[in-house]
Backbone bond lengths (Angstrom), bond angles and torsions (degrees), N, CA, C in turn:
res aa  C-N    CA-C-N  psi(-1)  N-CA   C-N-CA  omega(-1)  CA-C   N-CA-C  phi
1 X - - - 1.465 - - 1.519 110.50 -
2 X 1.395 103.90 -47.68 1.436 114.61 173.80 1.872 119.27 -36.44
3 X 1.913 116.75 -54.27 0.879 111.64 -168.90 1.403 95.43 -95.20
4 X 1.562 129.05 10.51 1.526 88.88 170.04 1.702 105.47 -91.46
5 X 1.341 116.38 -38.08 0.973 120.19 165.21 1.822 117.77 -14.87
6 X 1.561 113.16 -46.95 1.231 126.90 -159.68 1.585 96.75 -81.27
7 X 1.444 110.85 -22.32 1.446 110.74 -165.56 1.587 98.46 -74.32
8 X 1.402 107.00 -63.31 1.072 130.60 177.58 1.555 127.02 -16.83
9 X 1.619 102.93 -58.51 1.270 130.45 163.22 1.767 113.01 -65.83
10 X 1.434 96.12 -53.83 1.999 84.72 165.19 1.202 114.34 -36.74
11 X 1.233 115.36 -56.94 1.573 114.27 -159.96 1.308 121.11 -93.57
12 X 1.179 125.68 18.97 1.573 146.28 -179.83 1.209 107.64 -99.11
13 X 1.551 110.63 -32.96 1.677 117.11 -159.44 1.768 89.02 -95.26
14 X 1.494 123.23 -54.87 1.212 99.56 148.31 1.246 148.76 -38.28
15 X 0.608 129.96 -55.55 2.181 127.44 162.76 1.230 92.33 -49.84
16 X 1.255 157.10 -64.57 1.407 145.61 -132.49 1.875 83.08 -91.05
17 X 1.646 123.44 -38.03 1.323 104.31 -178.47 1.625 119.76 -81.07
18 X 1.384 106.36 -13.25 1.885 87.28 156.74 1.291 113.91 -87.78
19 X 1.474 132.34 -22.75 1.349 127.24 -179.59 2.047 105.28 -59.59
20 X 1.366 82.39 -35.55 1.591 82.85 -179.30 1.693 115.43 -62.00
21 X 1.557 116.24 -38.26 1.179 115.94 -149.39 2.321 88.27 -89.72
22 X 1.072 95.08 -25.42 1.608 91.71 -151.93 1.628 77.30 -72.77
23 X 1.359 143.49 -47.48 1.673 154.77 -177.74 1.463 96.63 -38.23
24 X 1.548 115.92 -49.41 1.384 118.99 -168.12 1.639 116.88 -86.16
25 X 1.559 115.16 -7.85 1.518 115.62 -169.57 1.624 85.42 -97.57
26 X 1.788 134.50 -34.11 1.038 129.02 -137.17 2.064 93.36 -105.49
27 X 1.702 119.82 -14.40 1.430 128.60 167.19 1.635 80.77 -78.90
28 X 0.818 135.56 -70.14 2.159 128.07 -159.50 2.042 98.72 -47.52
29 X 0.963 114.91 -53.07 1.807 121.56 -178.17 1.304 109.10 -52.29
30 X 1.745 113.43 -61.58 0.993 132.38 -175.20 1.431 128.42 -75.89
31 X 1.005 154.78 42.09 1.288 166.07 174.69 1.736 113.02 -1.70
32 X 1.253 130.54 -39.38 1.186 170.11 115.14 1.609 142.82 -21.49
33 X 1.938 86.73 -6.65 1.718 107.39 -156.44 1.445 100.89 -66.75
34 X 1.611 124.75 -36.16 1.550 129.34 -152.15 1.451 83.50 -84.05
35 X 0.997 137.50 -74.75 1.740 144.16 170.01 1.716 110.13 -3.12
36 X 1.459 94.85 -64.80 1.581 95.75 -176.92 0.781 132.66 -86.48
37 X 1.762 116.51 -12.63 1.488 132.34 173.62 2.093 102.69 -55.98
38 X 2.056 93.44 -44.88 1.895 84.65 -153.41 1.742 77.70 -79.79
39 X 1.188 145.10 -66.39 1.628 137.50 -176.23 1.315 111.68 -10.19
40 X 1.335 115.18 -52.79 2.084 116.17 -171.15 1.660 93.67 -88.82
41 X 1.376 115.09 -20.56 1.861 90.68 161.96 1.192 127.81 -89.14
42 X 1.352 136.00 -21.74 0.989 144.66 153.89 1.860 132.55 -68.37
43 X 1.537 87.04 -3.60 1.695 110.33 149.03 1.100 112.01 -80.89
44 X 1.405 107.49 -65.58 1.727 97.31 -169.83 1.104 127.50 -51.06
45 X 1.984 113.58 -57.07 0.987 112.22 140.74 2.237 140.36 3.47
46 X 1.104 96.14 -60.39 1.031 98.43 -162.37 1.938 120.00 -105.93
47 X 1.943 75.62 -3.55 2.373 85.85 175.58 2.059 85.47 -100.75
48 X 1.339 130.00 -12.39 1.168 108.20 179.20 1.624 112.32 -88.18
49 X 1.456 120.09 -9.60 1.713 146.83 168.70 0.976 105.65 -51.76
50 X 1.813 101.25 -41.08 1.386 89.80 -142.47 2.014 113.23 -84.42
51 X 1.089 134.70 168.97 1.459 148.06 146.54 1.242 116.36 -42.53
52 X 1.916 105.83 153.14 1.552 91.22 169.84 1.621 116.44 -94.25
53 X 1.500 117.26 1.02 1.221 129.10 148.31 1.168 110.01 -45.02
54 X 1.087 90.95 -67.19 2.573 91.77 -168.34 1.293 104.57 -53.06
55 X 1.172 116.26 -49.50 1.264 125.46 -174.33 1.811 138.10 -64.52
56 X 1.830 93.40 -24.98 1.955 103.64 138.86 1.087 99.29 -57.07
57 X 1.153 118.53 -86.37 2.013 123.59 -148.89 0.783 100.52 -25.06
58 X 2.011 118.82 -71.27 1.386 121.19 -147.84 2.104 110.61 -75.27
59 X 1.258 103.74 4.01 1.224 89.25 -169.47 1.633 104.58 -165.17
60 X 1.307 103.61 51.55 1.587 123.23 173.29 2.030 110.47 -65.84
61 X 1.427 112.42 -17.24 1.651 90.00 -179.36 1.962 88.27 -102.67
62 X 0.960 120.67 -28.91 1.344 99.29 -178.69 1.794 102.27 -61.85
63 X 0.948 123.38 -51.38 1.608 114.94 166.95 1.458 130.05 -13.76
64 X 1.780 101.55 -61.83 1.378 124.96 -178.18 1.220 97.87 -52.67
65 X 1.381 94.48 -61.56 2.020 107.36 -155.34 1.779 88.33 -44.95
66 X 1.313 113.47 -59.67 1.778 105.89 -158.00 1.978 101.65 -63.02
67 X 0.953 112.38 -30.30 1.081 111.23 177.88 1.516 122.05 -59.11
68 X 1.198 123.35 -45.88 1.257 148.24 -173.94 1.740 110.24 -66.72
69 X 1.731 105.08 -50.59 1.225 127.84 150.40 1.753 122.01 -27.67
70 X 1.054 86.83 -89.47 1.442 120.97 164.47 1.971 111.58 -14.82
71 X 1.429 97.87 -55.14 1.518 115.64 -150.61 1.962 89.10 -74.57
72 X 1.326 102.07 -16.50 1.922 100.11 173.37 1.565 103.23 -60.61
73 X 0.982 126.86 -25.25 1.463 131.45 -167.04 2.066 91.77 -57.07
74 X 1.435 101.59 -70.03 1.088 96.90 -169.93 1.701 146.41 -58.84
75 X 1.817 95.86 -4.51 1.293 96.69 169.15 1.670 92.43 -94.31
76 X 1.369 138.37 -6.38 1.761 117.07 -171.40 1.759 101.70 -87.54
77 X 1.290 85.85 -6.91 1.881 102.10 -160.71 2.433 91.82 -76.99
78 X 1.444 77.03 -56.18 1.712 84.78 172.62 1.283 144.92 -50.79
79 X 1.674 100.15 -46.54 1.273 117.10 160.60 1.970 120.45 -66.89
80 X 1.139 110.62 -41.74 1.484 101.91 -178.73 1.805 96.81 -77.39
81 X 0.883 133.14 10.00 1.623 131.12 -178.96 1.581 101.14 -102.20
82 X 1.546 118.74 -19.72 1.258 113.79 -163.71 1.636 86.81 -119.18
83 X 1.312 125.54 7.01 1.660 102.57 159.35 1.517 107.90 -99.84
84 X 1.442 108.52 -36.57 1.228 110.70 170.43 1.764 134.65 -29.84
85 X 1.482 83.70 -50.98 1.658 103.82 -164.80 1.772 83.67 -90.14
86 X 1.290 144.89 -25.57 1.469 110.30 -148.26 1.818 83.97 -98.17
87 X 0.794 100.54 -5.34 2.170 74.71 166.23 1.877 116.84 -42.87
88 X 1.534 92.77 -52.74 1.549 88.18 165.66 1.324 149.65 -102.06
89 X 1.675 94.89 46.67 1.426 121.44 -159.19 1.797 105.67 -97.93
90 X 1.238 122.71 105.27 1.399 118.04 -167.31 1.813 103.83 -21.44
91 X 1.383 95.78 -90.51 1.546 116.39 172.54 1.004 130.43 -20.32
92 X 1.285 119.18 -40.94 1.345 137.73 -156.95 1.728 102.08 -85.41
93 X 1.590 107.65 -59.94 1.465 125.05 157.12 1.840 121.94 -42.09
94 X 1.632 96.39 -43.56 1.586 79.68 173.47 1.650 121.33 -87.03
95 X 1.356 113.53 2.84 1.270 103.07 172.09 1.707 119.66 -94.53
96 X 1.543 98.60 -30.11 1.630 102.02 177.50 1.347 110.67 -108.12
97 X 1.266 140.29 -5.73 1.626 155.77 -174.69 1.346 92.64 -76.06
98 X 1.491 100.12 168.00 1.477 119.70 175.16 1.729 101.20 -111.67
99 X 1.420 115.79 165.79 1.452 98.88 -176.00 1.478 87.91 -123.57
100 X 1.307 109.83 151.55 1.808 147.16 -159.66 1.257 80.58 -86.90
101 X 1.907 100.18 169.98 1.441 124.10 159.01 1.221 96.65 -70.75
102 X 1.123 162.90 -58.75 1.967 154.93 176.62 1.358 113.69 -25.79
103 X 1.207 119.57 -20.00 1.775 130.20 -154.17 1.496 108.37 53.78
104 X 1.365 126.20 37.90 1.407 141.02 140.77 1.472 126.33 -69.02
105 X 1.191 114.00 131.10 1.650 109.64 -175.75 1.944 106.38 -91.19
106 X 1.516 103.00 148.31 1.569 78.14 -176.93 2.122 85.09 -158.44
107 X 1.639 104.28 109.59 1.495 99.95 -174.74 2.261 89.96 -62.72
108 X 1.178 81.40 144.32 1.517 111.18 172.86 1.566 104.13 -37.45
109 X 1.635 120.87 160.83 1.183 109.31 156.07 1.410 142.91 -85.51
110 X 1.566 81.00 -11.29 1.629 100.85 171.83 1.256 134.62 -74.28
111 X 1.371 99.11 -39.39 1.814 105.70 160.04 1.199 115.73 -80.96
112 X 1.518 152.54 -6.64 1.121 156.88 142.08 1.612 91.92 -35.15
113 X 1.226 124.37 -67.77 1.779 130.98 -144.94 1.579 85.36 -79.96
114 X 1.467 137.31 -56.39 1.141 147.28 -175.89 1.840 116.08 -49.18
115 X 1.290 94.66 -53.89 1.987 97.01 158.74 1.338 129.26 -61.53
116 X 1.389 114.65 -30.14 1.043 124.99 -162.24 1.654 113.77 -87.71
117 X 1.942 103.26 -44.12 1.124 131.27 -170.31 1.820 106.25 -83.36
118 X 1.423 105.85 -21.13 1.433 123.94 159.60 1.802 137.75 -55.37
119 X 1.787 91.69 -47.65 1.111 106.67 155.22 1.307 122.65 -58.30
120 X 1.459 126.02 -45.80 1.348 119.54 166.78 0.920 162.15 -123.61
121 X 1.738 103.66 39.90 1.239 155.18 112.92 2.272 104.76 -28.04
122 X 0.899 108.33 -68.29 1.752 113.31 178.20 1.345 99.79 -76.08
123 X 1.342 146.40 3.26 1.101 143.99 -175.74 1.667 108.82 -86.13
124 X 1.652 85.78 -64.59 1.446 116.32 -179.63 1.689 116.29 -51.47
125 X 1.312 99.56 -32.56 1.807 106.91 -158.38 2.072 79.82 -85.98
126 X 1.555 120.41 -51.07 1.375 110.85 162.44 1.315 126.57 -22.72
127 X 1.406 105.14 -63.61 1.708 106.31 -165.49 1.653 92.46 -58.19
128 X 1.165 133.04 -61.19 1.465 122.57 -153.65 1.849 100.67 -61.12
129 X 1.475 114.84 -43.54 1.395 120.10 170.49 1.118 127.51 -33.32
130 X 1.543 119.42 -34.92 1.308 123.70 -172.14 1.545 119.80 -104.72
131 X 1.358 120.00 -8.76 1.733 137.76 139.52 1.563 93.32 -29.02
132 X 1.041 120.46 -82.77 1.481 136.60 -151.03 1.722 98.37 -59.94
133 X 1.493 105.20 -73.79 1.858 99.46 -165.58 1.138 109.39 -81.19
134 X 1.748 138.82 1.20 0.984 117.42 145.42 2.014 139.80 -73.23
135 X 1.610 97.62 -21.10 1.033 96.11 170.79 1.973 114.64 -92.96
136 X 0.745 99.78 3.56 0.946 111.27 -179.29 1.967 122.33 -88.76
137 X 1.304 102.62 -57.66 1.473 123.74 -175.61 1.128 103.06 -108.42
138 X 1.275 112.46 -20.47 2.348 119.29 170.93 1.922 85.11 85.80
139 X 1.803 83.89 173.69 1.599 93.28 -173.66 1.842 131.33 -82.22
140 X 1.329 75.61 -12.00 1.721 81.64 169.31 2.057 116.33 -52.91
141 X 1.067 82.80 -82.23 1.455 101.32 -172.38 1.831 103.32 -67.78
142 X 1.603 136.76 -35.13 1.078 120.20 142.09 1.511 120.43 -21.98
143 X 1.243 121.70 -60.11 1.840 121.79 177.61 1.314 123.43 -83.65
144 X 1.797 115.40 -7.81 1.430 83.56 162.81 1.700 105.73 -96.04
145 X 1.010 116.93 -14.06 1.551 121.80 -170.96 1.771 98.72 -65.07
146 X 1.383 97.44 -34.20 1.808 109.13 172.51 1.699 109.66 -50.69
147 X 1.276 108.73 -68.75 1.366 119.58 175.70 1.204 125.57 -75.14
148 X 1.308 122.88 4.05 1.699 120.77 149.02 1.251 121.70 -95.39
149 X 1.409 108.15 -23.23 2.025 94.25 152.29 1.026 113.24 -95.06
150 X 1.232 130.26 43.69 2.065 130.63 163.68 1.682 70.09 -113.07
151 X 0.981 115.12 -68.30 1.789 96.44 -158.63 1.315 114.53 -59.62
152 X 1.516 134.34 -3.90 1.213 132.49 156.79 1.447 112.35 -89.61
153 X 1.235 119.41 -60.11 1.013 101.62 166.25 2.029 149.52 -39.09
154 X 1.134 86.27 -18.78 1.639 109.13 -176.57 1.501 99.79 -80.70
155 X 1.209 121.32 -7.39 1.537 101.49 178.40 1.687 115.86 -111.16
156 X 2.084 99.99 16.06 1.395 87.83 168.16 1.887 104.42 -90.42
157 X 1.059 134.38 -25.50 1.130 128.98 -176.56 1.554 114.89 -94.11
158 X 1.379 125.30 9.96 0.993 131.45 168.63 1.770 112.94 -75.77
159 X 1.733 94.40 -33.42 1.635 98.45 -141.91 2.096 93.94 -123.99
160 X 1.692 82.87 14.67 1.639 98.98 176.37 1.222 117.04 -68.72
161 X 1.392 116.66 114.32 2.010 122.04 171.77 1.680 111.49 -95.46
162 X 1.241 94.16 -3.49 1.745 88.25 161.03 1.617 113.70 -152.06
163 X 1.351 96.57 176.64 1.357 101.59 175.08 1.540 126.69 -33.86
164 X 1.817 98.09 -82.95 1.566 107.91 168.36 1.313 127.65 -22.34
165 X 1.638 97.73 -57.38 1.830 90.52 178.57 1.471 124.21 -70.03
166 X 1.602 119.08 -28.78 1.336 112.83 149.51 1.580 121.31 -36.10
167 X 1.226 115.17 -44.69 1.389 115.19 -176.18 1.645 131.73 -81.40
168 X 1.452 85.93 -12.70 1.640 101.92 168.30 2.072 95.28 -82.44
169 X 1.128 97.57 -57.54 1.851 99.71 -178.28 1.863 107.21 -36.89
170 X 1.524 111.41 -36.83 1.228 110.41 -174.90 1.824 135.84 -67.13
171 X 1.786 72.71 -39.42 1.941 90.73 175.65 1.371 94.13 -77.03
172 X 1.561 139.75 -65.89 1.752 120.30 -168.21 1.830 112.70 -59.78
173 X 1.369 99.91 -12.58 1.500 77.57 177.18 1.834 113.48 -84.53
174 X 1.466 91.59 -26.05 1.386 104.78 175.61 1.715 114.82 -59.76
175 X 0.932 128.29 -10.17 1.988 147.95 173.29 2.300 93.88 -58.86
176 X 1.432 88.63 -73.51 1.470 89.67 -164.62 1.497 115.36 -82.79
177 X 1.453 113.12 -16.51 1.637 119.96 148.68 1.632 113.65 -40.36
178 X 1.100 118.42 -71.77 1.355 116.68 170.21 1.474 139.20 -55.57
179 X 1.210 111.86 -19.35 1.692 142.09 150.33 1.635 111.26 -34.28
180 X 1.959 91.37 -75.19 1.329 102.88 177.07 1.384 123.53 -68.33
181 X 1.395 125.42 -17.22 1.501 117.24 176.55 1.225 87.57 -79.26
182 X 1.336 155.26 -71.84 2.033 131.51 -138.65 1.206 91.13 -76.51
183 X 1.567 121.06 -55.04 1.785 109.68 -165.18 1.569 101.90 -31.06
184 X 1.305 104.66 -82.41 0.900 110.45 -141.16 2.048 131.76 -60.15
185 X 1.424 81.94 -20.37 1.670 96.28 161.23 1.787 113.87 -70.20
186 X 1.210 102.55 -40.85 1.740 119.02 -153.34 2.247 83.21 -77.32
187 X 1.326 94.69 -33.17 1.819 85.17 169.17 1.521 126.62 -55.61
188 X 1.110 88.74 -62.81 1.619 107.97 168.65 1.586 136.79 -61.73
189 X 1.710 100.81 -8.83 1.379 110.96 175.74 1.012 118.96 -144.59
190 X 1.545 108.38 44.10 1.760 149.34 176.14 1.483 108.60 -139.37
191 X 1.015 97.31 -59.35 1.820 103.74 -142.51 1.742 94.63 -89.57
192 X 1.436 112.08 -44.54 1.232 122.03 178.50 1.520 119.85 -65.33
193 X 1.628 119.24 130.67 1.450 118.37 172.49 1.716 111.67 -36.83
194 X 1.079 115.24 146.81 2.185 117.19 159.13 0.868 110.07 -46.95
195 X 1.559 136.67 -40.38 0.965 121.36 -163.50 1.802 134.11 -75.02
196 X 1.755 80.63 -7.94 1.427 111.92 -174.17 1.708 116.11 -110.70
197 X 1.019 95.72 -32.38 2.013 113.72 170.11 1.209 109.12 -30.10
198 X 1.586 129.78 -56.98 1.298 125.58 176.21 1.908 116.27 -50.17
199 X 1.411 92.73 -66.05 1.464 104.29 -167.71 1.655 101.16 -49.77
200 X 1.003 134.46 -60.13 1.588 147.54 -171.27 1.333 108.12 -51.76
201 X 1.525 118.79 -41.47 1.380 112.34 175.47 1.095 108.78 -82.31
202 X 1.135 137.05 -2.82 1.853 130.42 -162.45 1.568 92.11 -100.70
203 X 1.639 112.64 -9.87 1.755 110.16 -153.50 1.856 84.36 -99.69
204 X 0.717 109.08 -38.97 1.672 117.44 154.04 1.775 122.77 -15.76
205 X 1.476 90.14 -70.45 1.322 107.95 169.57 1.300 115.40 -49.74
206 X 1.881 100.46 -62.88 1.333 98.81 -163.94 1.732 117.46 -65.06
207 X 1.335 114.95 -6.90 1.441 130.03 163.01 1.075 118.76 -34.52
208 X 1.372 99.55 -67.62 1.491 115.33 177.00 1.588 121.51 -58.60
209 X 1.405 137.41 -43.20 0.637 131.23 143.65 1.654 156.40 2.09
210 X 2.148 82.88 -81.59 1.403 102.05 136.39 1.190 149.33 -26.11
211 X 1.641 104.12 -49.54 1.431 107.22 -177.11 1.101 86.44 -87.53
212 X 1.164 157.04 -46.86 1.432 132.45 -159.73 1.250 142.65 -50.88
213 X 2.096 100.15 -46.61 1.028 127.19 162.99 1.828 107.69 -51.20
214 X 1.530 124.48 -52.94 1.049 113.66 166.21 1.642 150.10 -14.76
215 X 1.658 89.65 -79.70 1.696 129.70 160.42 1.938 100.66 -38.91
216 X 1.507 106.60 -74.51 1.551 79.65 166.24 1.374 141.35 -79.57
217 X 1.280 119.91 7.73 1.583 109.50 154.64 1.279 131.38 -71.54
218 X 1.264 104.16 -18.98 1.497 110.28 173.98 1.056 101.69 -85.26
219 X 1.246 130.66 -53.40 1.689 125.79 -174.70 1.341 114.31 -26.33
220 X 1.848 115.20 -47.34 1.074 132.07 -156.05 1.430 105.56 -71.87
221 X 1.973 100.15 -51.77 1.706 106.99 -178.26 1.285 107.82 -38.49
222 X 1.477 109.42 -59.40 1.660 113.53 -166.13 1.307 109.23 -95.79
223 X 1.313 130.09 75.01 1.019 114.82 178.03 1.792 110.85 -123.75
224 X 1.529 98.69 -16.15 1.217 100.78 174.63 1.429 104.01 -117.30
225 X 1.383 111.56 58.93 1.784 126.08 167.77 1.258 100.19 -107.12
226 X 1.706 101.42 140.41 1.742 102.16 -175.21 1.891 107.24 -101.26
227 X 1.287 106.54 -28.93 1.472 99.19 144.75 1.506 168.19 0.42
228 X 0.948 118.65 107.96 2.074 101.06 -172.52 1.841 91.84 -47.13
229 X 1.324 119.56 -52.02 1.348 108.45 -169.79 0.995 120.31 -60.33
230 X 1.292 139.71 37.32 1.443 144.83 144.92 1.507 131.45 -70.75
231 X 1.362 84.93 -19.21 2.019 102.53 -173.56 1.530 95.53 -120.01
């Protein structure tokens, strides 16, 4: 017990001696260092004080901004609700399905798992994507650059006559899907006061939601359309 104890303490006094030395190179740079050291504690200090009253007032456009942010959730939330559900979408099946001995149309099970598993496949390769151009280019322009390849992207599965190319439409849309899930939390639980971090991320959720509830109302409207425009 004795020598781990001793280890323990070795290596404490180390960390505290680079914490010491990097404190002492960054007062020599900084001219200003003691100034800004007590200012950013007496920030922190004082946004973890604070209310979630104070904390509208004092900071109603960072609100918007996450909100506004945020509200992308609900069209990625819509769209994966409406690939999900249209496997068993009359229409939808007789244009990309195969047809049975019954003269029933029925898309495969394999491309079911393959569309689906596609989407998040482009999801995944997103999330790591958006590490990079958000710290990089910051989150503004990360999300609109996000939402101008959903609007390009949206016109390969719009204008899809077969399966495959549906499934190519699925993985690029799946790129800025994954964009919008980290941005838009990592906004709200960065950029936003503490006092607000909770509420903003939960509105996140309820995004999703949103879109969901959406995606199937329409399903429902059109569901007895005999039409390609049903899907």
């Amino acid at each position: 017990m004795a020598l781990n104890l001793q280890k323990v303490d070795h290596v404490d006094c180390n960390i505290l001696h680079i914490e010491d030395v990097a404190l002492r190179r960054m007062s020599v740079t900084q001219p200003h260092f003691a100034e800004l050291t007590h200012e950013a504690r007496d920030a922190t200090r004082s946004e973890r004080d604070m209310t979630f009253l104070q904390a509208v007032k004092l900071y109603p456009k960072a609100i918007a901004w996450s909100v506004v942010l945020s509200t992308a959730i609900i069209m990625e939330a819509y769209d994966i609700q409406l690939i999900s559900t249209f496997y068993a979408f009359p229409k939808f099946r007789e244009k990309y399905g195969v047809r049975g001995s019954d003269g029933t149309y029925e898309v495969p099970a394999s491309w079911q798992s393959g569309l689906s598993n596609g989407a998040l496949v482009g999801e995944i390769i997103g999330l790591f994507i958006n590490g990079y151009i958000s710290e990089r280019y910051g989150y503004r322009k990360s999300m609109l650059m996000s939402l101008v390849a959903m609007i390009v992207f949206i016109f390969i599965p719009f204008f899809a006559q077969n399966i495959q190319t549906l499934l190519v439409g699925e993985v690029f849309q799946g790129l800025p899907w994954g964009v919008f899930q980290t941005l838009t939390t990592a906004y709200a639980s960065e950029v936003c006061p503490v006092a607000l971090r909770a509420y903003l991320t939960a509105y996140v959720n309820l995004c999703w939601v949103i879109g969901q509830l959406i995606g199937i109302g329409v399903l429902t409207g059109l569901l007895k359309r005999e039409d390609e425009w049903a899907y």
